[in-house]
DSSP file (Angstrom, degrees, kcal/mol; ACC not computed):
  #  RESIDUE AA STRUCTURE BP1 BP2  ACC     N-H-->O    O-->H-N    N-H-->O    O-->H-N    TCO  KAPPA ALPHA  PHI   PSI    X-CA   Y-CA   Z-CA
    1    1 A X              0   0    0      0, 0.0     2,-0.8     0, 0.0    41,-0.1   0.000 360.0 360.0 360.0 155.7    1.6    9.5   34.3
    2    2 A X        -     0   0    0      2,-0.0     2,-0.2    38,-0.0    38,-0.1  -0.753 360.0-155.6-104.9 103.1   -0.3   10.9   31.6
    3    3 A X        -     0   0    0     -2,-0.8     2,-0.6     1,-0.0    35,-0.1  -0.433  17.2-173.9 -76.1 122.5   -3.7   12.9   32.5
    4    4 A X        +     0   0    0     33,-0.5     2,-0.4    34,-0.2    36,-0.1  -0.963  10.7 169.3-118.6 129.7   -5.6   12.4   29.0
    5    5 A X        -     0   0    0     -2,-0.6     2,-0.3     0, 0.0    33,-0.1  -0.977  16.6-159.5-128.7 153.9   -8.9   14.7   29.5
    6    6 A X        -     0   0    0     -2,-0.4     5,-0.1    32,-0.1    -2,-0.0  -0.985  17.5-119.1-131.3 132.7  -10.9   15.3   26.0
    7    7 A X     >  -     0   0    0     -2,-0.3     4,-0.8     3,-0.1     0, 0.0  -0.104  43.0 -97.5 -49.5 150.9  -13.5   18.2   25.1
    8    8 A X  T >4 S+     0   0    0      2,-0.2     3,-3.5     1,-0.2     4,-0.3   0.880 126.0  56.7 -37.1-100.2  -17.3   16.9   24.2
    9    9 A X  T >> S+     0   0    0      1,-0.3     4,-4.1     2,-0.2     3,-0.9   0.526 105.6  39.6   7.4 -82.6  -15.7   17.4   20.5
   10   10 A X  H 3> S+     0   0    0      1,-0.3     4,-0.6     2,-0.2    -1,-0.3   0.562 112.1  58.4 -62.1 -22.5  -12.9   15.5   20.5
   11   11 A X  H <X S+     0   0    0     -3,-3.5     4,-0.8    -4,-0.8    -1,-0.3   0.668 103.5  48.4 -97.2 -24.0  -14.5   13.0   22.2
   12   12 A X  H <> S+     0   0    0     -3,-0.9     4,-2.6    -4,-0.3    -2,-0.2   0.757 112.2  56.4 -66.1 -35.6  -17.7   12.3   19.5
   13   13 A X  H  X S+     0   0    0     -4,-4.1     4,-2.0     1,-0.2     5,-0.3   0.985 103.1  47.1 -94.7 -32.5  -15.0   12.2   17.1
   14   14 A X  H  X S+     0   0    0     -4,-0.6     4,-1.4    -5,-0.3    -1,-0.2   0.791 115.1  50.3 -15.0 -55.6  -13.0    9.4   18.8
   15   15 A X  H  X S+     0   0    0     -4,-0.8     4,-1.4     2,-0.2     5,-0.3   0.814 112.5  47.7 -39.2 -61.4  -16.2    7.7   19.1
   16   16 A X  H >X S+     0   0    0     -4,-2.6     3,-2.8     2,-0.2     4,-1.5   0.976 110.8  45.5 -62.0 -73.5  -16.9    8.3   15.5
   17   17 A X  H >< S+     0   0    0     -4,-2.0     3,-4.3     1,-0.3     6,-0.2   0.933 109.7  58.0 -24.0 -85.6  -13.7    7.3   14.1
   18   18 A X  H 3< S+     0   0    0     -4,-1.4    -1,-0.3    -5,-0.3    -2,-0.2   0.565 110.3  45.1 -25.6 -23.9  -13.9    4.1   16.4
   19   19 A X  H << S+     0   0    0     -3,-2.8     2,-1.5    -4,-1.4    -1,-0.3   0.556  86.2 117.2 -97.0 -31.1  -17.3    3.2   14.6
   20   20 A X    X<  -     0   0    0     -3,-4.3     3,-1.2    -4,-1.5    -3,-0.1  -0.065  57.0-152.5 -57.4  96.6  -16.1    3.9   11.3
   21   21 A X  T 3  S+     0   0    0     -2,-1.5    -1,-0.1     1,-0.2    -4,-0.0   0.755  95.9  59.6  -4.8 -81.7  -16.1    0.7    8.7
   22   22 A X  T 3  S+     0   0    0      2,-0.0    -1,-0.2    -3,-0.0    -2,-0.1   0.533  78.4 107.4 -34.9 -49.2  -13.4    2.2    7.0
   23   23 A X    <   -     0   0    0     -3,-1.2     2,-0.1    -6,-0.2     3,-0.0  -0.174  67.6-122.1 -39.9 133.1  -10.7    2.6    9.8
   24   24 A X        -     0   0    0      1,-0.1     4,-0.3    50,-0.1     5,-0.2  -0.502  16.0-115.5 -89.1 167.1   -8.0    0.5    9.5
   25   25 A X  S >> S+     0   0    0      2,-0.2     4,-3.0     1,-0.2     3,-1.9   0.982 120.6  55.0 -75.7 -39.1   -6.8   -2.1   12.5
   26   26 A X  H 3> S+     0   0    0      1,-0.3     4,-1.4     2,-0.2     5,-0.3   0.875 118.4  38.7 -24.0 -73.8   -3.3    0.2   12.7
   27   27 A X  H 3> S+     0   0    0      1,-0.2     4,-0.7     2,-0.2    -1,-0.3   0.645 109.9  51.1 -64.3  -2.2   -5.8    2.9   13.3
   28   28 A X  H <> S+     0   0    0     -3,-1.9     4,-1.8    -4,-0.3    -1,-0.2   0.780 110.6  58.3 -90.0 -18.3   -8.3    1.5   15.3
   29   29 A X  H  X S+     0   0    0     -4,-3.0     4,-1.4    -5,-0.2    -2,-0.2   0.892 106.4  43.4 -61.2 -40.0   -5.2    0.4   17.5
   30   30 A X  H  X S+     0   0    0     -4,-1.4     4,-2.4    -5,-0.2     5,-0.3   0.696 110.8  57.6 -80.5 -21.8   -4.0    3.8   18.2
   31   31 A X  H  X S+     0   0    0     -4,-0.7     4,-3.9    -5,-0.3     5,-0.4   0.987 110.9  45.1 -69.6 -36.5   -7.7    5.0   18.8
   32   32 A X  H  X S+     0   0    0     -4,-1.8     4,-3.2     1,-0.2     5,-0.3   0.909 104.5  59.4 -52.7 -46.8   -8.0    2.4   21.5
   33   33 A X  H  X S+     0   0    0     -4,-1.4     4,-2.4     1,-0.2     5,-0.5   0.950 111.2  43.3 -53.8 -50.6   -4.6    3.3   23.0
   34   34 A X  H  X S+     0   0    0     -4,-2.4     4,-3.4     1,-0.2    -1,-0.2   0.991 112.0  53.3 -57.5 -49.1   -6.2    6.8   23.5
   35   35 A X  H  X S+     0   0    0     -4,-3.9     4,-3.3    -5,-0.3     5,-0.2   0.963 108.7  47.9 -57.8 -39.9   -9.7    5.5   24.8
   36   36 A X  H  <>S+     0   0    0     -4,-3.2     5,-2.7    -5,-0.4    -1,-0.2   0.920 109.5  51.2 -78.0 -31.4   -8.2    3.5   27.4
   37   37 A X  H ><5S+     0   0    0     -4,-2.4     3,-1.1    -5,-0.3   -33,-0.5   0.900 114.9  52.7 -83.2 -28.9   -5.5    6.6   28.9
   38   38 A X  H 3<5S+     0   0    0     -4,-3.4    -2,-0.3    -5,-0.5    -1,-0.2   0.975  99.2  50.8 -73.3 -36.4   -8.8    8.4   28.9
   39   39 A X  T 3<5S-     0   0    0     -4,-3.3    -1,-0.2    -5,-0.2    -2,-0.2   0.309 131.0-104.9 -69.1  18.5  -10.7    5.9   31.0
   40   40 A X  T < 5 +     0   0    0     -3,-1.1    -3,-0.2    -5,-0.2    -2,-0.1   0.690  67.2 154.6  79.5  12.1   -7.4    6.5   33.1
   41   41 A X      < -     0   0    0     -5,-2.7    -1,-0.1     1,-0.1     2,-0.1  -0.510  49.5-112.3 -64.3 151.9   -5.3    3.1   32.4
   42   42 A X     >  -     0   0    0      1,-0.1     4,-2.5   -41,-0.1    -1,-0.1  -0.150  20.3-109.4-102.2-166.7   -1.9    3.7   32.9
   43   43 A X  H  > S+     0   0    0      1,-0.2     4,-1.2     2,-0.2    14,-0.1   0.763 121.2  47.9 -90.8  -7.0    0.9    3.6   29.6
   44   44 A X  H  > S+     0   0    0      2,-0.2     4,-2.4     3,-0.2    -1,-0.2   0.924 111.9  52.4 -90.5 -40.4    2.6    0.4   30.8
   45   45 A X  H  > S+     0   0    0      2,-0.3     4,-4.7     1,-0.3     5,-0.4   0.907 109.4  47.3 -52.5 -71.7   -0.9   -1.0   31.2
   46   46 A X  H  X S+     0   0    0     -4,-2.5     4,-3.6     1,-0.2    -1,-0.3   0.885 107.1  56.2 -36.6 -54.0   -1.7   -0.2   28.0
   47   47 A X  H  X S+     0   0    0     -4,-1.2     4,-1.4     2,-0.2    -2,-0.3   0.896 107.3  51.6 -59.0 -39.8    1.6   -1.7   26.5
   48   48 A X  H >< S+     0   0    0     -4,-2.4     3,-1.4     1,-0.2    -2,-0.2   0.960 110.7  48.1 -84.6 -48.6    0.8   -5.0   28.1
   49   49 A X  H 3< S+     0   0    0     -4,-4.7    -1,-0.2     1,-0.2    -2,-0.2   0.983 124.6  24.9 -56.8 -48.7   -2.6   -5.2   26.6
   50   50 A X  H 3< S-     0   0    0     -4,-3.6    -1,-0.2    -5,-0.4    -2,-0.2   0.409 104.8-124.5-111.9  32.0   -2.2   -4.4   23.1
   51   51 A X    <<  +     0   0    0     -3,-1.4     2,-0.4    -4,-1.4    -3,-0.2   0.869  63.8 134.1  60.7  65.1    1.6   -5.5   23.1
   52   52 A X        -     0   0    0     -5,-0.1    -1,-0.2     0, 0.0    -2,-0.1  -0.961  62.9 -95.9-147.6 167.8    2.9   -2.4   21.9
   53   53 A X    >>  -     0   0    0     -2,-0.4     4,-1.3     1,-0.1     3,-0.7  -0.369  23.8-128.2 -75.6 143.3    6.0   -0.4   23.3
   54   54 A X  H 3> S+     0   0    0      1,-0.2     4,-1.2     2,-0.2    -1,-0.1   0.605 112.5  58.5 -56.0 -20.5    5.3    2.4   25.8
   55   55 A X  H 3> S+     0   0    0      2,-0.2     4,-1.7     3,-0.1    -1,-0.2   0.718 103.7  54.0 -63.0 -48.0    7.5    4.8   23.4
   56   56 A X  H <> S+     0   0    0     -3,-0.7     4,-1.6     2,-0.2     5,-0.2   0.993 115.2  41.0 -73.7 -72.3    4.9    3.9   20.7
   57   57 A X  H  X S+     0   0    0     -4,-1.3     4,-1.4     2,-0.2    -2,-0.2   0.664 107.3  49.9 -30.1 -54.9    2.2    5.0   22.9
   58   58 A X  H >X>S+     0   0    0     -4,-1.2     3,-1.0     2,-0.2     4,-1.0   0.962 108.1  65.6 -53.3 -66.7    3.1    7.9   24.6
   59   59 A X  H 3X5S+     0   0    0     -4,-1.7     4,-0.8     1,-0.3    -2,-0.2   0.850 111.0  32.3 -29.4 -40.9    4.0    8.8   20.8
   60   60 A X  H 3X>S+     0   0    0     -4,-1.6     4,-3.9     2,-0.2     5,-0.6   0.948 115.9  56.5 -85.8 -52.2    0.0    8.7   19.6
   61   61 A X  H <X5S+     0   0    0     -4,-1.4     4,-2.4    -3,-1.0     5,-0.2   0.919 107.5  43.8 -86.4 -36.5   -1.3    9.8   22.6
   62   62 A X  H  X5S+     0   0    0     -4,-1.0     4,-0.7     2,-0.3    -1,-0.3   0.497 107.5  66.2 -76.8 -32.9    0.8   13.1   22.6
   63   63 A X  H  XXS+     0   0    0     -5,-0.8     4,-2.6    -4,-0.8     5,-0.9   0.931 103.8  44.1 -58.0 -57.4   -0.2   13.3   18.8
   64   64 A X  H  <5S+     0   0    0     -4,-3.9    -2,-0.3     1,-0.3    -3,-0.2   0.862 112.4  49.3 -78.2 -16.3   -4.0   13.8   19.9
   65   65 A X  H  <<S+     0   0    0     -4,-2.4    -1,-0.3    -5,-0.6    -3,-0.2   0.947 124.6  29.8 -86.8 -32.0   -3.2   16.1   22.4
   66   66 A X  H  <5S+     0   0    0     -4,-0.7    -2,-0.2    -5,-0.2    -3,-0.1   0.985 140.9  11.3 -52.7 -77.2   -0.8   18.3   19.7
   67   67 A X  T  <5S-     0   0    0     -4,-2.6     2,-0.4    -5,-0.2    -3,-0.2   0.705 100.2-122.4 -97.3 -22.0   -2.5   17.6   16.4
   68   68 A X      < -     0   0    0     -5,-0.9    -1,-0.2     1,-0.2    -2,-0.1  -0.950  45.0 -57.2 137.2-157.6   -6.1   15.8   17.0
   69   69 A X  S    S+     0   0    0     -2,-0.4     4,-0.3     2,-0.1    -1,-0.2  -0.015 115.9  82.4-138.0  34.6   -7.6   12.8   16.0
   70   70 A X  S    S+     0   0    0     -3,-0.2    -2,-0.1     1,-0.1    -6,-0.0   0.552  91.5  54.8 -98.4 -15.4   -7.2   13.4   12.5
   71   71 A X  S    S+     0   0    0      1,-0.1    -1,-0.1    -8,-0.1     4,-0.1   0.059  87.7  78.1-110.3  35.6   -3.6   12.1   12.8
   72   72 A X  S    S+     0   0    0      2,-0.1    -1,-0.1    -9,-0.1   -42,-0.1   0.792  78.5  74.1 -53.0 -68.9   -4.4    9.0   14.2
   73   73 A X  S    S-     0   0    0     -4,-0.3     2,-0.2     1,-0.1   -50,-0.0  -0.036  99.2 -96.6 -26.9 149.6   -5.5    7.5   11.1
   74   74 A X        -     0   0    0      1,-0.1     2,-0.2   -50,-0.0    -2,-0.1  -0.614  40.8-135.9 -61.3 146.8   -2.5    6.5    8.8
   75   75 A X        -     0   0    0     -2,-0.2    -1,-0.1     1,-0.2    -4,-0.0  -0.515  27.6 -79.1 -92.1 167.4   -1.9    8.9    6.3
   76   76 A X        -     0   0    0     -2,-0.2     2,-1.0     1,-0.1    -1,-0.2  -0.226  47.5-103.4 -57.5 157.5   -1.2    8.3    2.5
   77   77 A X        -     0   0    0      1,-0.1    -1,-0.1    -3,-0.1    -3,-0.0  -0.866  26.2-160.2-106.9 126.6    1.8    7.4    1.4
   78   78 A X        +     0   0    0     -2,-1.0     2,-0.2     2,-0.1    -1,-0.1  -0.159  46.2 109.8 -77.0  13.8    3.4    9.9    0.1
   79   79 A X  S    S-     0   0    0      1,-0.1     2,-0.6     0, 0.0    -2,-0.0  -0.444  80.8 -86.4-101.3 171.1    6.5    8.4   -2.6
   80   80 A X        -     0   0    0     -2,-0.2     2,-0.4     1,-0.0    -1,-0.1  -0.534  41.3-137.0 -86.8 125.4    6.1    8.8   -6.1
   81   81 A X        -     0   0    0     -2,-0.6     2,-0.4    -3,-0.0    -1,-0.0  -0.638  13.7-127.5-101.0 158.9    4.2    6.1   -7.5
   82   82 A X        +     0   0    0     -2,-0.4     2,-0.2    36,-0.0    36,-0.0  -0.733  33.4 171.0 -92.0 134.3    5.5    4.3  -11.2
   83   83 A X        -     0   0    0     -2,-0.4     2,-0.1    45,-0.0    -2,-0.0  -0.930  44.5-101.5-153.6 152.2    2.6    4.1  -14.0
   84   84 A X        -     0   0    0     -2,-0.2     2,-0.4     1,-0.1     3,-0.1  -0.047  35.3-146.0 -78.6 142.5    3.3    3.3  -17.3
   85   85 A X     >  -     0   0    0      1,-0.2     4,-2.8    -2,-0.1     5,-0.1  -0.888  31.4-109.1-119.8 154.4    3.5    6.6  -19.7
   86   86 A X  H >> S+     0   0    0     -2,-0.4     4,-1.4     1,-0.2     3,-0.9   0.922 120.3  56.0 -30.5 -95.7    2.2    6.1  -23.4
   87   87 A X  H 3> S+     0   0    0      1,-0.3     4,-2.7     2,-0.2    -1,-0.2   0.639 105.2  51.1  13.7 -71.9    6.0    6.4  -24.5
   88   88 A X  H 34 S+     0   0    0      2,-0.2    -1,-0.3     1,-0.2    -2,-0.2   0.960 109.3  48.9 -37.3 -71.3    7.1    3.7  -22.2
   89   89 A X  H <X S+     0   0    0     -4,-2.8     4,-3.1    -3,-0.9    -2,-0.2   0.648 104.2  56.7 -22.6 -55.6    4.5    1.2  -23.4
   90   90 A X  H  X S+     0   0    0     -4,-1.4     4,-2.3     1,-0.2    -1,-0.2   0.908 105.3  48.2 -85.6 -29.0    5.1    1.7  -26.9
   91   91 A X  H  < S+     0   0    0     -4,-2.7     4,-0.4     2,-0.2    -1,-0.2   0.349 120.3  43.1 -71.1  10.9    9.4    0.7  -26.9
   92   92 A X  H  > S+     0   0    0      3,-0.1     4,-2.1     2,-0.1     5,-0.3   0.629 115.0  50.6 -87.4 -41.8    8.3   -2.5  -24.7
   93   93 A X  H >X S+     0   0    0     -4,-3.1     4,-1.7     1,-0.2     3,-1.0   0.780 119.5  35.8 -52.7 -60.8    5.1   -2.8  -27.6
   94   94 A X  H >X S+     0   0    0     -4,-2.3     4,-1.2     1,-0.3     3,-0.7   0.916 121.8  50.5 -98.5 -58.1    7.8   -2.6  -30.5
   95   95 A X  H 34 S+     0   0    0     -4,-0.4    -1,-0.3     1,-0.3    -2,-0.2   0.601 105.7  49.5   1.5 -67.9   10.3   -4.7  -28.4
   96   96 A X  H X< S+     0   0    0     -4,-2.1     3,-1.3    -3,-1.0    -1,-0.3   0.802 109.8  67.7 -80.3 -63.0    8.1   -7.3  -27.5
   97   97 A X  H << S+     0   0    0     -4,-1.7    -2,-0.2    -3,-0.7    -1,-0.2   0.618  78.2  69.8   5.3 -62.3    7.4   -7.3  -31.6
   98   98 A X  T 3< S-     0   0    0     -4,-1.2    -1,-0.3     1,-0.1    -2,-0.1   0.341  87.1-149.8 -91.3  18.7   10.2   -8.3  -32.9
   99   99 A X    <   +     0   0    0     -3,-1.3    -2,-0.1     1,-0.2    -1,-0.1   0.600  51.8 132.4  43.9  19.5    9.7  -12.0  -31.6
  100  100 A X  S    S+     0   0    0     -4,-0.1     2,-0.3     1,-0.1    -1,-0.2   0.533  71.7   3.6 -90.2  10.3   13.3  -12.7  -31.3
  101  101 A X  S    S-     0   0    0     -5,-0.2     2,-0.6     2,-0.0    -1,-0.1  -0.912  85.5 -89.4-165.6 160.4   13.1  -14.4  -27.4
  102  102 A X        -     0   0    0     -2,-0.3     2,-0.3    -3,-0.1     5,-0.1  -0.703  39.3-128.2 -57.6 100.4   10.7  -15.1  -25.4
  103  103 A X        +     0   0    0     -2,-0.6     2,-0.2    33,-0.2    35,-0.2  -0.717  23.4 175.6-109.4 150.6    9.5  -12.7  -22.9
  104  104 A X     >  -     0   0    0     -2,-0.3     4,-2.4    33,-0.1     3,-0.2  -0.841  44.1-111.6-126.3 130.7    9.0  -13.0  -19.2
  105  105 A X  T  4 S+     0   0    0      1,-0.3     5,-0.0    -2,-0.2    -1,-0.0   0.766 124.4  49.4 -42.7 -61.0    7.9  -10.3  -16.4
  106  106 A X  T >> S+     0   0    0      1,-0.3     3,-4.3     2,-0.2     4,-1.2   0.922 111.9  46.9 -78.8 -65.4   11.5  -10.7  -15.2
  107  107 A X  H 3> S+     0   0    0      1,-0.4     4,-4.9    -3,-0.2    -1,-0.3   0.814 111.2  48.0 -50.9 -48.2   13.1  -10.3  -18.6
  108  108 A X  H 3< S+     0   0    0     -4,-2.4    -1,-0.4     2,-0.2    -2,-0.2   0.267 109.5  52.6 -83.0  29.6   11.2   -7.4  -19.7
  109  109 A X  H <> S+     0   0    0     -3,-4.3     4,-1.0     2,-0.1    11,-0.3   0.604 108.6  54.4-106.8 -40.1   11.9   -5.5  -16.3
  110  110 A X  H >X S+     0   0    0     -4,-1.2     4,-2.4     2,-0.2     3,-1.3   0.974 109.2  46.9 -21.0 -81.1   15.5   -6.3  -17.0
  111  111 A X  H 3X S+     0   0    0     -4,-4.9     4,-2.0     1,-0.3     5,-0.3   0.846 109.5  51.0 -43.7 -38.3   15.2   -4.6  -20.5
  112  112 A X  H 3>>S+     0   0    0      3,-0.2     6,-2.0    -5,-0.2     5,-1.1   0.705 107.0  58.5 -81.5 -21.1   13.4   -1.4  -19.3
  113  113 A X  H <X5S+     0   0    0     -3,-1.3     4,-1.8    -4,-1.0    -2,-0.2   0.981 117.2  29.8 -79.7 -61.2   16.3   -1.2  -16.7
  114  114 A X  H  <5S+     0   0    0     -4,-2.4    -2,-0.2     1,-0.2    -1,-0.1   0.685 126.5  37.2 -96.8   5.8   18.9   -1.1  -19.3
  115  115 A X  H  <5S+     0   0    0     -4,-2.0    -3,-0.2    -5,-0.3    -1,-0.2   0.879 138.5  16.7 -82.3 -47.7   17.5    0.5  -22.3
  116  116 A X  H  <5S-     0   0    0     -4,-1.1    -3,-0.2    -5,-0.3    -2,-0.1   0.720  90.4-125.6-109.1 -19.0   15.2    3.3  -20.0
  117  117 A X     << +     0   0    0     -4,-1.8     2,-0.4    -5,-1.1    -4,-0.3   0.586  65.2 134.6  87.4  26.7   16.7    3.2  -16.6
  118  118 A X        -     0   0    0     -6,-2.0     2,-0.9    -5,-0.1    -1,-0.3  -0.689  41.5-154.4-103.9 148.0   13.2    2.4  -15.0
  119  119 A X        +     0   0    0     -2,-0.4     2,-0.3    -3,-0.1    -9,-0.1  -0.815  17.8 171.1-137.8 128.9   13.2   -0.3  -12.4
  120  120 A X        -     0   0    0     -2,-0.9     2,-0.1   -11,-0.3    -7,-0.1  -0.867  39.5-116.9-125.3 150.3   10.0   -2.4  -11.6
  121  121 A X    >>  -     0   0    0     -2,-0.3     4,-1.0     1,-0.1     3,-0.6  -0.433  43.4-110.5 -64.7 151.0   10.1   -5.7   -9.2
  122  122 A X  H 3> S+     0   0    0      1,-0.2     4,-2.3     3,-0.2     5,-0.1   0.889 118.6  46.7  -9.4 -88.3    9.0   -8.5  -11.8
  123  123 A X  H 34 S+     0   0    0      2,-0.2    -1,-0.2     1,-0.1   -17,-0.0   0.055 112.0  54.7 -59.9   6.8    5.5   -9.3  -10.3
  124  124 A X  H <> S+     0   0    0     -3,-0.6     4,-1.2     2,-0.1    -2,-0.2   0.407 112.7  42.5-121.8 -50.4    4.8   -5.2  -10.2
  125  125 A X  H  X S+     0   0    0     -4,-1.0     4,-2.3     2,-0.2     5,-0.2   0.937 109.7  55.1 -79.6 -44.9    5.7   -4.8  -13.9
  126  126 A X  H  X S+     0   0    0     -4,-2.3     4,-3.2     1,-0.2     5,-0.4   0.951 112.2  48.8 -48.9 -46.7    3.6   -8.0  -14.7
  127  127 A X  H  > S+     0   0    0      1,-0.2     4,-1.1     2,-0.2    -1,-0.2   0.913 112.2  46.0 -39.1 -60.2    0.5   -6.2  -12.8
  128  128 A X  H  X S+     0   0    0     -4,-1.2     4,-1.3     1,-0.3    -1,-0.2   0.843 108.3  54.4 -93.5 -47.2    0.8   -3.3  -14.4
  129  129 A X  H  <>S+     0   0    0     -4,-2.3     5,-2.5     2,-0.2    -1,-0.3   0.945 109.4  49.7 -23.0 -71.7    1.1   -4.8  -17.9
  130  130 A X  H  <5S+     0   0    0     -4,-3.2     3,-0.4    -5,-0.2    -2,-0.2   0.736 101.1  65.0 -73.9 -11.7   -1.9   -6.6  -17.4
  131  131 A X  H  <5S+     0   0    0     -4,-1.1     2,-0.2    -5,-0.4    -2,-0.2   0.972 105.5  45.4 -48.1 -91.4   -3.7   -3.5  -16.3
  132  132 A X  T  <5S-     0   0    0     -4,-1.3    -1,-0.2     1,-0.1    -2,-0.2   0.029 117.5-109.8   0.5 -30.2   -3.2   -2.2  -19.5
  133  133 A X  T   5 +     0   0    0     -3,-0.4     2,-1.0    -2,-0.2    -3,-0.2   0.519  60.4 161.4  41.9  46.5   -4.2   -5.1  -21.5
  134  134 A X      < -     0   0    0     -5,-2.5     2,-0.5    -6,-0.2    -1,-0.2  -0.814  24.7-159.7 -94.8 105.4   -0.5   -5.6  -22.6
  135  135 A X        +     0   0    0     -2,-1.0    -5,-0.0     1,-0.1    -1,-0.0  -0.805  29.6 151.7 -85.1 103.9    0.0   -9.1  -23.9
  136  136 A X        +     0   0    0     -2,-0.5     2,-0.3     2,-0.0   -33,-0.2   0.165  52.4  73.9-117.5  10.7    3.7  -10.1  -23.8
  137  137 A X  S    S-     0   0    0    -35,-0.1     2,-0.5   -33,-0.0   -33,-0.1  -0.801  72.0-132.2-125.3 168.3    3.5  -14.1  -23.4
  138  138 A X        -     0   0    0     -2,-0.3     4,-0.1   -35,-0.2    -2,-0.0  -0.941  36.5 -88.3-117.0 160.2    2.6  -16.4  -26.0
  139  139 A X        -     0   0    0     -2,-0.5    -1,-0.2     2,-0.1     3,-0.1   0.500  27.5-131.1 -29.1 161.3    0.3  -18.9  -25.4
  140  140 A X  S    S+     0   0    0      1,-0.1     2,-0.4    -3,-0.1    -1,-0.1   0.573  90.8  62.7-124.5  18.3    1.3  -22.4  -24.0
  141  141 A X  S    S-     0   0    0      2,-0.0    -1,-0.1     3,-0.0    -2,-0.1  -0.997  89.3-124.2-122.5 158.5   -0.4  -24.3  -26.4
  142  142 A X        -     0   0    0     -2,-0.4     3,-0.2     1,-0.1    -2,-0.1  -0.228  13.7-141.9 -80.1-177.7    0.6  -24.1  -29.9
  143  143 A X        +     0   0    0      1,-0.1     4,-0.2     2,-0.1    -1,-0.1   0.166  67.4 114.0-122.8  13.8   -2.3  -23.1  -32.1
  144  144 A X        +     0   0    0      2,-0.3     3,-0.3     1,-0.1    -1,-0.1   0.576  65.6  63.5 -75.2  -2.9   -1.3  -25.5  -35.1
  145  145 A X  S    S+     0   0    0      1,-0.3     2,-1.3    -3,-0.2    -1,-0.1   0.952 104.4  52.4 -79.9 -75.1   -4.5  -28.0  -34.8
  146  146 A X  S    S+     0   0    0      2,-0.1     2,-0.3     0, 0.0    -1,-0.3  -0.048  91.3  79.2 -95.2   5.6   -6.5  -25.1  -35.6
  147  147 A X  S    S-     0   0    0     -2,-1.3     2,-0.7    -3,-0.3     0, 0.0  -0.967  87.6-123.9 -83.2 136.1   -4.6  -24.0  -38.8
  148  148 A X        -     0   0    0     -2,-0.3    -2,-0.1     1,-0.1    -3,-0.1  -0.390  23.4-113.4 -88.4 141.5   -5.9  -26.3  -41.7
  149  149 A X              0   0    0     -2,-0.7    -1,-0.1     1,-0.1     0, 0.0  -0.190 360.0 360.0 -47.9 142.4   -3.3  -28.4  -43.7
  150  150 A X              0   0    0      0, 0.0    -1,-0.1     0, 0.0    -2,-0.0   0.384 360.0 360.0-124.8 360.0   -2.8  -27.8  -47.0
């Protein structure tokens, strides 16, 4: 069984964290899991209230006794995130130009795949597009009442 004792310290900031707005429910889960082996509940106990495996538990709680209760929180994710470089932008802009099809999120993630080797989900490249204020669709009504006849 697992004796969880925490210093004055360690114990404000538990508190604190736990109060914070900002915590997410992951992290507010793992803080609980800690409060509760310190008010002296056992790890199976724990697993049946907040329905997570005892393996998962011991894991966190054996974190704050290692590293703290700064690695409670989730941390950032750490992968290389895609953003759109100048460069990029401008072979879809001159692409996208030359008006010979009709382009689609899907199509032009396709195209950057086999002209540039970049690969975007559809709905990821469409985001990021409009981020940007990069207009790739045409309208879906035609605009020919509004030109006058001659």
């Amino acid at each position: 069984m697992y004796r969880v004792h925490l210093s004055d310290e360690q114990h404000a900031e538990l508190q604190c964290l736990t109060r914070d707005l900002h915590t997410k429910p992951r992290a507010r889960d793992r803080l609980e899991m800690v409060r509760l082996a310190v008010a002296g509940m056992s790890i199976p106990g724990i697993a049946r209230l907040l329905r997570i495996s005892e393996v998962r538990i011991r894991f966190w709680i054996k974190q704050l006794c290692t590293e703290g209760c700064a690695e409670l929180p989730d941390q950032p994710y750490v992968g290389q995130t895609c953003k759109p470089t100048p460069g990029f932008l401008e072979a879809l802009c001159q692409e996208v130009r030359k008006r010979d099809r009709t382009w689609t999120a899907g199509r032009l993630a396709a195209w950057l795949q086999v002209q540039h080797g970049l690969r975007f989900r559809p709905q990821h490249l469409g985001t990021l597009l409009k981020r940007t204020s990069f207009a790739y669709r045409r309208t879906k009504r035609r605009l020919k009442h509004s030109v006058a006849e001659k």
